[in-house]
C-alpha positions, -999 to +999 in steps of 0.1 A: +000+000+000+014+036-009+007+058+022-004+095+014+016+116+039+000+155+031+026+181+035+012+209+056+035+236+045+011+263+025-011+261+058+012+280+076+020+300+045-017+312+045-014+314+086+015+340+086+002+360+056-018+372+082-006+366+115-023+348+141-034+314+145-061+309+112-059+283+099-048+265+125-017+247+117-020+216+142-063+218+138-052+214+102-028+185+106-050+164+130-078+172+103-060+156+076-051+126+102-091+127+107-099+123+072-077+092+059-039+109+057-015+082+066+012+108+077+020+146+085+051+161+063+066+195+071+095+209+056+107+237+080+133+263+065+155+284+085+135+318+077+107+299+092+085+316+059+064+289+065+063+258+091+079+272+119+105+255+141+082+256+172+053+243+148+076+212+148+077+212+189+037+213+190+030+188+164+049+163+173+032+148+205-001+152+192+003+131+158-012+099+156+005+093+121+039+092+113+054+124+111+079+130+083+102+162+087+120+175+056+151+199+047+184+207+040+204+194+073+216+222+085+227+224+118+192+243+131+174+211+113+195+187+127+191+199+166+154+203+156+149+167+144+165+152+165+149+171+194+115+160+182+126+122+170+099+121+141+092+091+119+113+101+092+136+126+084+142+137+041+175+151+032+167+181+009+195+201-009+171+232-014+192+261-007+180+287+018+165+308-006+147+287-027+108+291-033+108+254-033+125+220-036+139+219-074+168+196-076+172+160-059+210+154-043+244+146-066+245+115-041+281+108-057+296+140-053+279+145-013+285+107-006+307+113+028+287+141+038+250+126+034+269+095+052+277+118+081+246+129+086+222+094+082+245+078+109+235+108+133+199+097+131+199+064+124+215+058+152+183+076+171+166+052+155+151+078+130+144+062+090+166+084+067+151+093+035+171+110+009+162+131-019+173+123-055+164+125-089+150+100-107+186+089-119+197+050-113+234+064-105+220+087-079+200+059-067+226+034-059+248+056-043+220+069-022+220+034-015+262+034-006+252+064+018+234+041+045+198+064+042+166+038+043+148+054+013+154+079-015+126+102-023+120+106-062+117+145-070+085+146-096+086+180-110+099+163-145+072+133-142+042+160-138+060+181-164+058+153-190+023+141-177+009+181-182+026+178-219+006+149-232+042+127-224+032+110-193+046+074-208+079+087-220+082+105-184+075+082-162+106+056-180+132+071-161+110+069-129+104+032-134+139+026-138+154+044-109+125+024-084+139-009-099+174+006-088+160+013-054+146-023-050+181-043-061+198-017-040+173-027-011+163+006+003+123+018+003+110+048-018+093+074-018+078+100-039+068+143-042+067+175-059+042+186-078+022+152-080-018+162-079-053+145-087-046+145-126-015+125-125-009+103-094-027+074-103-008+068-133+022+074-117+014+052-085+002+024-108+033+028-130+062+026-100+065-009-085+071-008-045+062+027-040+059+031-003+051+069+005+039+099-017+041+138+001+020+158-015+016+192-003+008+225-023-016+207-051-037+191-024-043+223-006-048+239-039-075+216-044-090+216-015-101+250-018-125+240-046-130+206-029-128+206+005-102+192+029-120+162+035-133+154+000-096+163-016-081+140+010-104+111+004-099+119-034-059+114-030-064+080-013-088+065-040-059+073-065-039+051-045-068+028-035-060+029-002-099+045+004 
């Protein structure tokens, strides 16, 4: 079964357009528990534009899901995760200012450095994920790195899909999850997967554990309705 965790980022985006507490970021993430969401992503940055550290702090202990917290490791984001001991942590390489994720880890060229930091939390006990794009080369030394899972970055796959090319993008996908599976470590999925194209793309990538799906859902959700978009997600991956 592929588990929907729903990234609750642009929440907190619409939260401190404003100030104060509407929407209510840990309302919002016990909500999407509430309505089928198999797990809780945030992906806290250092300018805090968004999911703020302390955000982390109060969600934690309330989650019933498994809570998945994502970024570049800094050493803020290390202290942080490791202070809160969630699920799963994602390596990202998103620089610090970058409007979002856009380019997976050179796991070749960072190989000693991403190795540094998975033995910090596994040995807390916390699954390493790492984030990579959907290259077989990447893969396998994502693999040499000692992380659990690689997350595939999707941008090109919804690209392709928008285009009218969803077979020809989704090759390069299918072939880096076959290199995940020989390699033995789990994956994972995100960025910019929606209601249009995450069936075929579930259907399409054998052993696909976890998708994170943040900004498209809550997009939706406007027109739909949290409950409704949520319940929508999971029938995409049959898991409703």
């Amino acid at each position: 079964m592929t588990k929907l965790s729903v990234n609750i980022n642009k929440f907190a985006t619409l939260r401190n357009a404003r100030g104060g507490n509407m929407p209510d970021i840990l309302k919002a993430a016990l909500d999407c528990e509430k309505y089928g969401a198999q797990g809780i992503t945030v992906h806290p940055r250092p300018d805090e534009r968004h999911i703020r550290y302390n955000d982390v702090v109060e969600l934690k202990p309330i989650l019933a899901t498994e809570f998945n917290i994502e970024g570049n490791p800094v050493d803020s984001f290390i202290k942080l995760v490791l202070e809160n001991r969630p699920a799963q942590v994602t390596l990202v390489p998103d620089a610090h200012d970058a409007i979002t994720s856009n380019c997976g880890w050179d796991t070749r060229k960072n190989n000693a450095y991403l190795k540094k930091i998975c033995k910090i939390f596994s040995g807390e006990g916390i699954r390493t994920s790492v984030f990579v794009d959907p290259d077989t080369e990447m893969v396998k030394y994502a693999a040499d790195i000692g992380c659990d899972r690689v997350e595939l970055y999707t941008e090109s796959y919804a690209a392709g899909y928008a285009s009218g090319k969803r077979d020809e993008a989704v090759i390069p996908f299918i072939k880096a999850a076959e290199a995940a599976k020989s390699a033995g470590i789990g994956l994972n999925a995100g960025h910019d997967l929606n209601l249009d194209n995450l069936k075929f793309f579930s259907q399409s990538i054998p052993d696909l554990l976890e998708v994170s799906i943040g900004h498209a859902l809550v997009c939706e959700a406007i027109y739909l309705g949290l409950e409704n978009t949520i319940q929508a997600y999971l029938r995409q991956l049959k898991n409703y």
